[in-house]
C-alpha positions as CSV (number, residue, x, y, z in Angstrom):
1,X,139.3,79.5,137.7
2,X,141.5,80.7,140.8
3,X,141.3,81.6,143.7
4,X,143.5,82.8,146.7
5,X,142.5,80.0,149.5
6,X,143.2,76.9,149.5
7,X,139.9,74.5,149.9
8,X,139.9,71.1,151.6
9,X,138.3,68.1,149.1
10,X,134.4,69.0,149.9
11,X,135.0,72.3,148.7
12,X,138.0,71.6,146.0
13,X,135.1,69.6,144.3
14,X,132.9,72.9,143.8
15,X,135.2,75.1,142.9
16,X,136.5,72.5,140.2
17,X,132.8,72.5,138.9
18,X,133.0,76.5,138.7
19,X,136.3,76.3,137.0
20,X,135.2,73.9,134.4
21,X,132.0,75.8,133.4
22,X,130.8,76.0,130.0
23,X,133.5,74.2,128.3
24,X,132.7,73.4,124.6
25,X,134.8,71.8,121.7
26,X,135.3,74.9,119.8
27,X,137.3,76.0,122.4
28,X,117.1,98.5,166.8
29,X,118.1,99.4,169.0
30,X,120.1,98.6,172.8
31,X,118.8,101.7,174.8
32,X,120.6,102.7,177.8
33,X,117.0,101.7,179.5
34,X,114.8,99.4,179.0
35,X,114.7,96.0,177.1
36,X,117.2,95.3,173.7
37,X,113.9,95.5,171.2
38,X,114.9,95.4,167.6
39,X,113.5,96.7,164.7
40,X,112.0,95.0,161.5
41,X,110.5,97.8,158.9
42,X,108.9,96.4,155.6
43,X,110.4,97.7,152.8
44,X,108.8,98.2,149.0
45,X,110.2,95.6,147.0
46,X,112.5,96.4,144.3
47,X,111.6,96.6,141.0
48,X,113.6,95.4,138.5
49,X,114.0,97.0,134.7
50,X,113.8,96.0,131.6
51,X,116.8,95.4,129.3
52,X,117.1,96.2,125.4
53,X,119.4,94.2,122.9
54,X,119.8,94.3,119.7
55,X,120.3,91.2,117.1
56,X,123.4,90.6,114.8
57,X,124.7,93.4,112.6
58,X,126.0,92.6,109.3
59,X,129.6,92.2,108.7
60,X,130.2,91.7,112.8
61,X,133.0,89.8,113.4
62,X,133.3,86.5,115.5
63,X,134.1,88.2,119.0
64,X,131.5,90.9,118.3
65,X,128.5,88.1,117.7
66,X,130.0,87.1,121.1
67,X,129.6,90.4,122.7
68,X,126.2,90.9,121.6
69,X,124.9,87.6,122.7
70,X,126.2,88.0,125.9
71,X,124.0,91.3,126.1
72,X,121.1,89.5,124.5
73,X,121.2,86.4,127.0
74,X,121.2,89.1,129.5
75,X,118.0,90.9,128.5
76,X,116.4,87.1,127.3
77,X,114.5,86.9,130.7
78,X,112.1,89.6,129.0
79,X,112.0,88.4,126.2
80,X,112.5,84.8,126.3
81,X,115.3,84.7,124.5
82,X,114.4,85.5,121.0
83,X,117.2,88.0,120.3
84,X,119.4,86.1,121.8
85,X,118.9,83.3,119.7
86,X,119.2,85.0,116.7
87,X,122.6,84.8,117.4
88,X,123.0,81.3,117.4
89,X,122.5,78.6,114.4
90,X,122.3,75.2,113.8
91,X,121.7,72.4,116.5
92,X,122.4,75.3,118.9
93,X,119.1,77.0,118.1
94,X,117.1,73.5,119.7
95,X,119.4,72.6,122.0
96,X,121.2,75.7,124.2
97,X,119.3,75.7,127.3
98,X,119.7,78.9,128.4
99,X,118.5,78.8,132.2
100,X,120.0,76.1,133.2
101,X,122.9,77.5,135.0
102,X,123.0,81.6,135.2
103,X,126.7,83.0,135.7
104,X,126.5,85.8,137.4
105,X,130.0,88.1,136.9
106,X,131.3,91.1,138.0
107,X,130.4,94.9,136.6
108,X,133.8,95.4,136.4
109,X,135.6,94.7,134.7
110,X,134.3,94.2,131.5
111,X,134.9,90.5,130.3
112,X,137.7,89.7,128.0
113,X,136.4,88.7,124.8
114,X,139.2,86.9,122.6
115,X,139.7,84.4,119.7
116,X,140.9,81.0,121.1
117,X,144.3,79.3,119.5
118,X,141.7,76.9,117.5
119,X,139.4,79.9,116.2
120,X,136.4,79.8,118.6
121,X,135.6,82.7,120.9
122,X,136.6,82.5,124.5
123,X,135.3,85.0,127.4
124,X,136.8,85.6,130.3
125,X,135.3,87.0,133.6
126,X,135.6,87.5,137.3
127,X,133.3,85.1,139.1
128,X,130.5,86.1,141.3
129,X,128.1,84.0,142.1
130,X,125.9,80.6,140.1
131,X,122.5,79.9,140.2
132,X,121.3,76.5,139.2
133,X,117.9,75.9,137.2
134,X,116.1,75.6,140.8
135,X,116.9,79.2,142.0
136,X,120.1,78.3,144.0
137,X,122.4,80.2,144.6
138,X,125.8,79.6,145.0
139,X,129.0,82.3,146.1
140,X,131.9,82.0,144.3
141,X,135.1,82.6,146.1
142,X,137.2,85.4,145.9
143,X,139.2,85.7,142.7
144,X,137.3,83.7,140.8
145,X,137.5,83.5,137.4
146,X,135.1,81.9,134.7
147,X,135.5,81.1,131.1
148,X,133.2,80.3,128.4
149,X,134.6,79.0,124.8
150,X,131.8,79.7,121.9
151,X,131.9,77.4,118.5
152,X,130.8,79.9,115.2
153,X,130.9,79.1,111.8
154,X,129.6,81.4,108.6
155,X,125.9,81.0,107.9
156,X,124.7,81.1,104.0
157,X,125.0,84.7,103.7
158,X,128.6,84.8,105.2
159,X,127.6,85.9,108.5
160,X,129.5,84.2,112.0
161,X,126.8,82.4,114.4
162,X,127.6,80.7,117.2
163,X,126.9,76.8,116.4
164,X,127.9,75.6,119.8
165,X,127.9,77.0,123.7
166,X,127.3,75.8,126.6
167,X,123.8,75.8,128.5
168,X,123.1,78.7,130.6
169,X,124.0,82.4,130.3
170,X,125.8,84.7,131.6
171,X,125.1,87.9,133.1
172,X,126.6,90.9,134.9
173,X,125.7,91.3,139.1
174,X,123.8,94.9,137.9
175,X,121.6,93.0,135.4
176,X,121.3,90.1,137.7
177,X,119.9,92.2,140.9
178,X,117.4,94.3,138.1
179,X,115.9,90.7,136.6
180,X,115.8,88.7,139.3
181,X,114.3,88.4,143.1
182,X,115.4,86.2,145.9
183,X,112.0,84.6,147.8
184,X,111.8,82.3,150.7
185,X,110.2,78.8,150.3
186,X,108.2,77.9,153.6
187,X,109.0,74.0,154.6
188,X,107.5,72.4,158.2
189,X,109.7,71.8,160.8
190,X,109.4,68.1,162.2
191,X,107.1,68.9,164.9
192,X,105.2,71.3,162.6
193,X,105.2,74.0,164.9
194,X,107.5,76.7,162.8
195,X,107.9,77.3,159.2
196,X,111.7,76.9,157.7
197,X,112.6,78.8,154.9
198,X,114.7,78.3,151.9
199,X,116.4,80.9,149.7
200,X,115.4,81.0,145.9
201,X,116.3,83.2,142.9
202,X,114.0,83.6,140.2
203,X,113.3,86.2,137.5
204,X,110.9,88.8,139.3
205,X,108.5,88.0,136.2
206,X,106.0,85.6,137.0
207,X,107.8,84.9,140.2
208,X,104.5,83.3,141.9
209,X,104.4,80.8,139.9
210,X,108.1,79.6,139.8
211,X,107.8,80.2,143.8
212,X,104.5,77.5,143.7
213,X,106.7,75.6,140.9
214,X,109.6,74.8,143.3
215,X,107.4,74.5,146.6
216,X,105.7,71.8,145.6
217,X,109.2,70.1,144.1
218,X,110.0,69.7,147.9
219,X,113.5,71.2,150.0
220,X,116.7,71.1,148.4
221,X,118.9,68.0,149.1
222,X,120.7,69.6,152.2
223,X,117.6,70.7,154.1
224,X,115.5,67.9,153.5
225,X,116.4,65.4,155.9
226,X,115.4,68.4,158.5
227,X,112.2,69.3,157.4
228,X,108.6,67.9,155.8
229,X,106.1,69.3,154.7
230,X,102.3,69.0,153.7
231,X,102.3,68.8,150.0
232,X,101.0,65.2,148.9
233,X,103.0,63.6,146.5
234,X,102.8,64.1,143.3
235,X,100.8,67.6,143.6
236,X,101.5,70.2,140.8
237,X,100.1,73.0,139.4
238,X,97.4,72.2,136.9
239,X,98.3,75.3,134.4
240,X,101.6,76.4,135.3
241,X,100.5,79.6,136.1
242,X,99.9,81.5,139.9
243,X,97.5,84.4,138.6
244,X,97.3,87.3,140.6
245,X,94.0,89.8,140.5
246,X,93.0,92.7,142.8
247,X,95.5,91.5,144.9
248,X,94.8,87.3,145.2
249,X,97.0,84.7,144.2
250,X,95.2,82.2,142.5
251,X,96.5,78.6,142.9
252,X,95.0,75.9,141.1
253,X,96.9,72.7,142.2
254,X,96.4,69.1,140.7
255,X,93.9,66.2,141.8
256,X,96.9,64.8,144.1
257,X,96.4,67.8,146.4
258,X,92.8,66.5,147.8
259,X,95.2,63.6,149.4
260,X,95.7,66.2,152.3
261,X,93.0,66.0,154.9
262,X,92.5,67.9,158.7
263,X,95.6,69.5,159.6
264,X,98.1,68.7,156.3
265,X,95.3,70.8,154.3
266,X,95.6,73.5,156.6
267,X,99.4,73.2,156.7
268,X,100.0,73.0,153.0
269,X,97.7,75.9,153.1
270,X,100.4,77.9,155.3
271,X,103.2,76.9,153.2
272,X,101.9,78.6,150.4
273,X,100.7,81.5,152.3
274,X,103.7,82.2,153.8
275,X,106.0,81.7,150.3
276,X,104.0,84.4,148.7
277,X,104.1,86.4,151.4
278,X,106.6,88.3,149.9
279,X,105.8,88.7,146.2
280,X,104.7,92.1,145.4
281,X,101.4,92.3,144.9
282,X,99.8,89.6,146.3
283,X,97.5,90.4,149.7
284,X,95.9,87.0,149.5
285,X,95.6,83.4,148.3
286,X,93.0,81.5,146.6
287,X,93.7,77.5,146.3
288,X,91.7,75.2,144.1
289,X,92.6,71.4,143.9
290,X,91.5,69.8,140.2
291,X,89.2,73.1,139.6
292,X,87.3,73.4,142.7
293,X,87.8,75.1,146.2
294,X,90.4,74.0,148.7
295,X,87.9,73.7,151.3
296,X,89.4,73.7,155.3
297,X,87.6,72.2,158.0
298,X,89.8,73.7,160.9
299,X,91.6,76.8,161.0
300,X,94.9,78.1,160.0
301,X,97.9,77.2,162.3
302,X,100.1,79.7,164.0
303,X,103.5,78.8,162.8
304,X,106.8,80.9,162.8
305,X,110.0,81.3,161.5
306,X,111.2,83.4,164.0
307,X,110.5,82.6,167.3
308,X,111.8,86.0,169.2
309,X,111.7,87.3,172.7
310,X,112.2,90.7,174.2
311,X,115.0,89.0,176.5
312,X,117.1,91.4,178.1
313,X,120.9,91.1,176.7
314,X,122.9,88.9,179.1
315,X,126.7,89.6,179.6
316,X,129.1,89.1,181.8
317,X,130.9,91.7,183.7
318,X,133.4,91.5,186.1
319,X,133.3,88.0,186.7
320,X,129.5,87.8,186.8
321,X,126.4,87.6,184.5
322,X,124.7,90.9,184.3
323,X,121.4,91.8,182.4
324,X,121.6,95.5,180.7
325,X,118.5,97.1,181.9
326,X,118.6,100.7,183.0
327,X,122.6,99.8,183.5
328,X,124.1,96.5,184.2
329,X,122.4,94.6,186.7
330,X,123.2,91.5,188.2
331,X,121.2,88.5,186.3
332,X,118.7,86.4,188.6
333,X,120.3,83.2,190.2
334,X,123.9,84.7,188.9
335,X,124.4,85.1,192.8
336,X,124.1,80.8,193.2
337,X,127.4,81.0,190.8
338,X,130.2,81.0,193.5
339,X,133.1,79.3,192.9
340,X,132.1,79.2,188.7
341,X,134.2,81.4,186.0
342,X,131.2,82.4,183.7
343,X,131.8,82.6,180.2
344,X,129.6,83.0,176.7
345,X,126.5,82.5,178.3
346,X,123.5,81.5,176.1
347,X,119.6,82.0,176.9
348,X,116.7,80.0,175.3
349,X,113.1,81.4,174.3
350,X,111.2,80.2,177.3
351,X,109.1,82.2,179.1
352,X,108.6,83.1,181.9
353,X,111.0,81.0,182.9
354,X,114.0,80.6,180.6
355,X,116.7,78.0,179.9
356,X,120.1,80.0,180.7
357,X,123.6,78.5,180.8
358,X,126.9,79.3,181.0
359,X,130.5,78.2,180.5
360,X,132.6,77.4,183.8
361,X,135.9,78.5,182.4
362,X,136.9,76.6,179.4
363,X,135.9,72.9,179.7
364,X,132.5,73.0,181.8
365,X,128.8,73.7,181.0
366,X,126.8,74.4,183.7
367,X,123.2,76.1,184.7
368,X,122.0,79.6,185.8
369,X,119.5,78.6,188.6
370,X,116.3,80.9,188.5
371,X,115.2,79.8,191.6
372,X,117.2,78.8,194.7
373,X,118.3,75.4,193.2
374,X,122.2,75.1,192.7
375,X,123.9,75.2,189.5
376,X,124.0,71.7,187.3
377,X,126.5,70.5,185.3
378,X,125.1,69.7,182.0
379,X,128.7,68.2,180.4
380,X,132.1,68.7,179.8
381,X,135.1,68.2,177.5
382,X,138.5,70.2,176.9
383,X,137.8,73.8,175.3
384,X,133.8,73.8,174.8
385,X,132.6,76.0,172.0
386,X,130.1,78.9,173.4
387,X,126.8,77.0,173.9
388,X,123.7,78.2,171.6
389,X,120.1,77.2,172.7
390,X,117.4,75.9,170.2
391,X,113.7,76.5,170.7
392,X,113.1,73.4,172.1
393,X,115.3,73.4,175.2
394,X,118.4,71.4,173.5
395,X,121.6,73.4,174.8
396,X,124.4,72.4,172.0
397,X,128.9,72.5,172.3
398,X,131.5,70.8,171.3
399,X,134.8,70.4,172.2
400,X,136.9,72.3,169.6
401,X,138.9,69.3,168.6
402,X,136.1,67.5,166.8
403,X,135.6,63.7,166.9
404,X,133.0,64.3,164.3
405,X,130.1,64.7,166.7
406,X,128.4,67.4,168.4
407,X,127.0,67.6,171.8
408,X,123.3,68.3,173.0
409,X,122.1,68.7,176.2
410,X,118.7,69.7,178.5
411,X,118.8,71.9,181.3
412,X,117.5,68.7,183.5
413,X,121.3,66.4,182.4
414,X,119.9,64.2,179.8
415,X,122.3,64.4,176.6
416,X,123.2,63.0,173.2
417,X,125.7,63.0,170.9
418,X,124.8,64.0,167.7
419,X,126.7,62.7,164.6
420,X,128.5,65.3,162.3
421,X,131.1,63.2,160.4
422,X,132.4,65.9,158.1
423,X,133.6,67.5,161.4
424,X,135.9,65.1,162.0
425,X,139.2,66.3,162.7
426,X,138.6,69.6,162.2
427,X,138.7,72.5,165.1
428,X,135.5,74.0,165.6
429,X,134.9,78.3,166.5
430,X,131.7,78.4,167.1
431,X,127.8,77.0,166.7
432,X,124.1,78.2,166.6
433,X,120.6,76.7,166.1
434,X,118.1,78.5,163.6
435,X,115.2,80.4,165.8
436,X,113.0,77.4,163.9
437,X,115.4,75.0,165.3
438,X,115.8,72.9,162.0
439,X,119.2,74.2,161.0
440,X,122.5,74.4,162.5
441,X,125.4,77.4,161.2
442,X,129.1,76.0,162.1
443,X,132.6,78.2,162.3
444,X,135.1,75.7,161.5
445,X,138.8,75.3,160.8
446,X,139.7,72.3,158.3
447,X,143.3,72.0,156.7
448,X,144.4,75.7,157.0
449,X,141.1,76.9,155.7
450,X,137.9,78.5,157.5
451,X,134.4,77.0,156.6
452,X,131.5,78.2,157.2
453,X,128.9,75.8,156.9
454,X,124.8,75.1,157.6
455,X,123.5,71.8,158.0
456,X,120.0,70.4,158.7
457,X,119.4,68.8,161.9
458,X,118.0,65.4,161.8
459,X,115.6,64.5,165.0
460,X,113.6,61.2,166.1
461,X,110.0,61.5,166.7
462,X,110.3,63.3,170.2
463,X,112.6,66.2,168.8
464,X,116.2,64.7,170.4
465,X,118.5,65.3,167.9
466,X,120.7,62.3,166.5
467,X,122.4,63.9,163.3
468,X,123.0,66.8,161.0
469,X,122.7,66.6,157.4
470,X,125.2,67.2,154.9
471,X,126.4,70.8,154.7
472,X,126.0,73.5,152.6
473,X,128.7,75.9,152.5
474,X,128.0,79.4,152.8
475,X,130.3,82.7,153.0
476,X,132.9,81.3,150.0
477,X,134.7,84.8,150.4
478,X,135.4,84.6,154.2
479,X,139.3,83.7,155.1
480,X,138.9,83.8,158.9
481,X,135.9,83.5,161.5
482,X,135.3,83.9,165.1
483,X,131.8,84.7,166.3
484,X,128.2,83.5,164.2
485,X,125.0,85.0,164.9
486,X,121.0,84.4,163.1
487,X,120.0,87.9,162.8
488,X,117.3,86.9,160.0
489,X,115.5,83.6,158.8
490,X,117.8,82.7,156.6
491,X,120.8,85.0,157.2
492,X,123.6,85.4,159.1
493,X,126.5,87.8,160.7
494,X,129.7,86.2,161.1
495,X,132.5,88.3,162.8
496,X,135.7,87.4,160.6
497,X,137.6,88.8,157.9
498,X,137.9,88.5,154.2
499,X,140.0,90.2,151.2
500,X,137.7,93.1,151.8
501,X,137.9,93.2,155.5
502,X,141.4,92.4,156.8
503,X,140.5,93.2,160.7
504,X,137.4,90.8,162.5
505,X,134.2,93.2,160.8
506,X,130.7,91.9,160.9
507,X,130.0,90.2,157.8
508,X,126.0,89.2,156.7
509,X,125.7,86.2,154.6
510,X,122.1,85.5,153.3
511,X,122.2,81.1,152.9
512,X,121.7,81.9,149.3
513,X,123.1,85.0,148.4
514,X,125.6,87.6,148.6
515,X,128.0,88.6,151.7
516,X,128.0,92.1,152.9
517,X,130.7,93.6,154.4
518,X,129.7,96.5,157.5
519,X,131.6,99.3,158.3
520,X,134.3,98.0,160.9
521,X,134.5,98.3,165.1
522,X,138.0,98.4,166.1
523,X,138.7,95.6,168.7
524,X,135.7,93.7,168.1
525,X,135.2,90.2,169.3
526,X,132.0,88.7,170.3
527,X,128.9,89.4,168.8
528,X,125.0,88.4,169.3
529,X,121.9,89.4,167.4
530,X,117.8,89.6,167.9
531,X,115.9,90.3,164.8
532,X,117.5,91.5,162.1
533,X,121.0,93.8,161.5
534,X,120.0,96.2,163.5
535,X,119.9,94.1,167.0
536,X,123.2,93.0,166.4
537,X,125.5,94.0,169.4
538,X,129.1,93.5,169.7
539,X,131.9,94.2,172.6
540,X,135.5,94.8,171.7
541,X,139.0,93.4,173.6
542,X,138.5,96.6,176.0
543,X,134.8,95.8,177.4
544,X,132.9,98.5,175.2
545,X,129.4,97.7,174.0
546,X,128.6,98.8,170.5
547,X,125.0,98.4,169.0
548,X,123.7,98.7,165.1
549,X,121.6,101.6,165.2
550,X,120.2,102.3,161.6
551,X,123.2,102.3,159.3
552,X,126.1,102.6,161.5
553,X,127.9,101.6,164.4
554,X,127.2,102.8,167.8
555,X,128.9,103.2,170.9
556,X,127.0,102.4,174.1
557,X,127.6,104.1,177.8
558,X,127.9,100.6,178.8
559,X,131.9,99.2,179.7
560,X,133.6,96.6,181.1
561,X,131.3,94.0,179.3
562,X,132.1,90.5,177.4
563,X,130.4,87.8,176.2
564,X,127.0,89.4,175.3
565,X,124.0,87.2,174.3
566,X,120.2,87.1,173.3
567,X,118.4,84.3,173.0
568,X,119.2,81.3,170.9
């Protein structure tokens, strides 16, 4: 495999394990008045379609028994992979595992299919994206390039078979996007007041059941120091089957699941609620433990992955923090700010009365007052990142020159430094907490490369943070960022560029999924979101205010403005 950046070592290592895959021996809206409100709209669900393959033909030659069991592989997820495997002979019949790694390539071109110098079969494709036998998905970089070398030998009628491949199968994006479905997983955060999801792929068919399936598994190794969540060890799903009639989702979990009393019952209860949410189909869930009722003795909890308020957007504008409300306003308290250069200011979720700070030029973090109180300085350091607030009150910078640690701080002075040692020595752009406040997205610089990572936040018993997990890189196609945004659960806009996008665009990057590229703002450099892509609202180098309205781009009558920010 290749690719056109040049990765430091964490990221070296994953492109390697691309590049060595399947080696074998045979080869809403910002009105001009009122509140910023933002827009969610449920959308059907797509359906995906069914594929249709053929077996072997008579007479085909070794690189067309290659061709047709790529097709077959593809259209396996319907079938289970019983044309497919008619390709395929000897010790490869029992042993090819064919979802354990699904390589997702690119429509076009078509892949090269070629005999190798030692008479196997190599393909050769461009690279899109991996998905491991839990659902994860995994970007590959731009450029990429995967090949696969396929063993045949003549069966007892003369015909080519392939004898020996690799595990997994390979399949185009089209084909991927028709068969399979990405789906949330709903963990607890440590306080167990908000759900935090996790991304998934799995085949649309029967996707309750491999959504139950991996649920009860538990997180994935980067989330799970952030996270818990009610499912008692050892709980599984007695038939391994979710069945869904008139509309219930049926759920018959193992004896182990009766180890949950009081509130985990009603919390496991939620998890599951809330990861079927979104399967097509279901309008409610039924849970049984070892064949009888889940019973609940209190009621469901109120949790949330989203925590979103219908804060005014804060700017700054000529010098001073402004609210856009019928026009540009000046912010409460910004009047007890003389004397401070206010920059990137960032709001929490409070109400009525809501965390608000500000950068004092370039190295200080200080308070918006509410009341008549005087402005506090919180911390400083040489060239803070833009401060982001979590849903607990926790305001968190950095200096930009990392020392491997991050900064967090309450409105009232107390403050921690919270360890981030693959930081170290790198030069941090920019930071911001999930809405659940579990999850941390960081713009970095490392070794002439941009990384864009997400890490979970590690937190004692009262919620102070002390550490952030390891990371999980994300946006494998950007090659420059400025700005980050949350504009969804588990997605994110990042203001950068890539091969696609050679000026700063707004680019969304699902963690788990593919990056999409919107339609560029000329000048654009600071950006801030609500509820999904179309609260996102960005300024550009000449003070104009642009919101996403719908599909598109649009221009505001608002001017001189910098620095805009929602909460979080």
């Amino acid at each position: 495999m290749t690719t056109t950046r040049t990765p430091p070592p964490r990221r070296a290592v994953l492109a390697a394990l691309l590049a060595v895959l399947m080696l074998l021996t045979g080869c809403t809206s910002l009105p001009r008045t009122g509140p910023v409100t933002a827009s969610d709209p449920d959308l059907p669900a797509p359906q995906g379609i069914g594929l249709f393959a053929t077996g072997p033909q008579p007479g085909a030659t070794p690189e067309e028994i290659v061709d047709g069991f790529l097709t077959a592989s593809s259209a396996g997820i319907d079938d289970d992979f019983f044309v497919a495997r008619q390709f395929l002979a000897g010790p490869a019949l029992d042993t090819w595992q064919p979802l354990a790694q699904v390589h997702v390539y690119a429509d076009a071109p078509a892949p090269l299919i070629e005999r190798a110098d030692d008479g196997g079969v190599r393909v050769s494709m461009s690279a899109e994206a991996s998905l491991d036998a839990a659902g994860r998905y995994t970007e590959a970089a731009e450029t990429s390039t995967v090949e696969a070398d396929f063993t045949l030998a003549r069966n007892q009628d003369g015909e080519w078979r392939i004898v020996e491949l690799a595990d997994g199968i390979l399949i185009t994006a089209a084909n991927f996007n028709s068969l399979y479905s990405q789906s949330g997983l709903y963990f607890l955060s440590p306080d167990q007041q908000a759900l935090v999801p996790e991304a998934r792929w799995f085949p649309s068919e029967n996707l309750a059941t491999s959504l139950v399936s991996a649920l009860l598994e538990g997180p994935s190794p980067w989330l799970q120091p952030g996270v818990t969540t009610a499912v008692p060890v050892g709980t599984r799903l007695v038939v391994e089957s979710v069945q869904l009639t008139d509309g219930i989702a049926s759920v018959d979990l193992s004896a182990d699941a009766l180890a949950a009393e009081g509130r985990q019952r009603a919390m496991l209860y939620a998890q599951i609620e809330a990861t079927l949410a979104a399967v097509p189909g279901v309008q409610d869930v039924e849970i049984r433990a070892a064949g009888a009722p889940f019973e609940l003795n209190q009621p469901l909890p109120e949790l949330t992955s989203y925590p979103y308020t219908s804060a005014p957007l804060t700017a700054v504008r000529d010098d001073a923090l402004v609210e856009v409300v019928q026009g540009a306003r000046p912010r409460a308290g910004s009047e007890l700010l003389a004397g401070i250069d206010p920059r990137d200011p960032a709001l929490g979720y409070e109400t009525p009365v809501q965390t608000a700070v500000v950068l004092d030029g370039t190295d200080r973090l200080v308070t918006v007052p509410a009341t008549g109180d005087q402005s506090i300085l919180l911390t400083e350091g040489p060239a803070l990142v833009p401060p982001s607030v979590d849903r607990l009150g926790w305001v968190w910078t950095t200096p930009e020159a990392s020392d491997g640690t991050l900064t967090a701080v309450r409105s009232n002075g107390e403050a921690v430094s919270v360890d981030a040692p693959w930081l170290a020595d790198g030069t941090v752009r920019a930071v911001r907490v999930s809405r659940d406040g579990a999850r941390i997205a960081v713009v970095w610089e490392s070794e002439g490369s941009v990384m864009l990572d997400v890490a979970a936040i590690v937190r004692q018993g009262d919620m102070m943070p002390v550490r952030l997990g390891e990371p999980l890189s994300v946006g494998e196609t950007m090659t420059g960022a400025t700005d980050i945004a949350w504009v969804e659960e588990s997605m994110l806009a990042v203001l950068g560029t890539s091969p696609d996008a050679p000026e700063p665009t707004v680019h969304l990057l699902p963690i788990g999924g593919p990056t999409t590229t919107l339609e560029p703002v000329p000048g654009a450099v600071k950006l801030t979101a609500g509820r999904g892509d179309r609260s996102l609202v960005l300024t550009t180098q000449d003070g104009r205010l642009y919101e996403r309205n719908g599909a598109a781009w649009r221009p505001t009558a608002f001017s001189r403005l910098a620095d805009p920010a929602l909460p979080g």
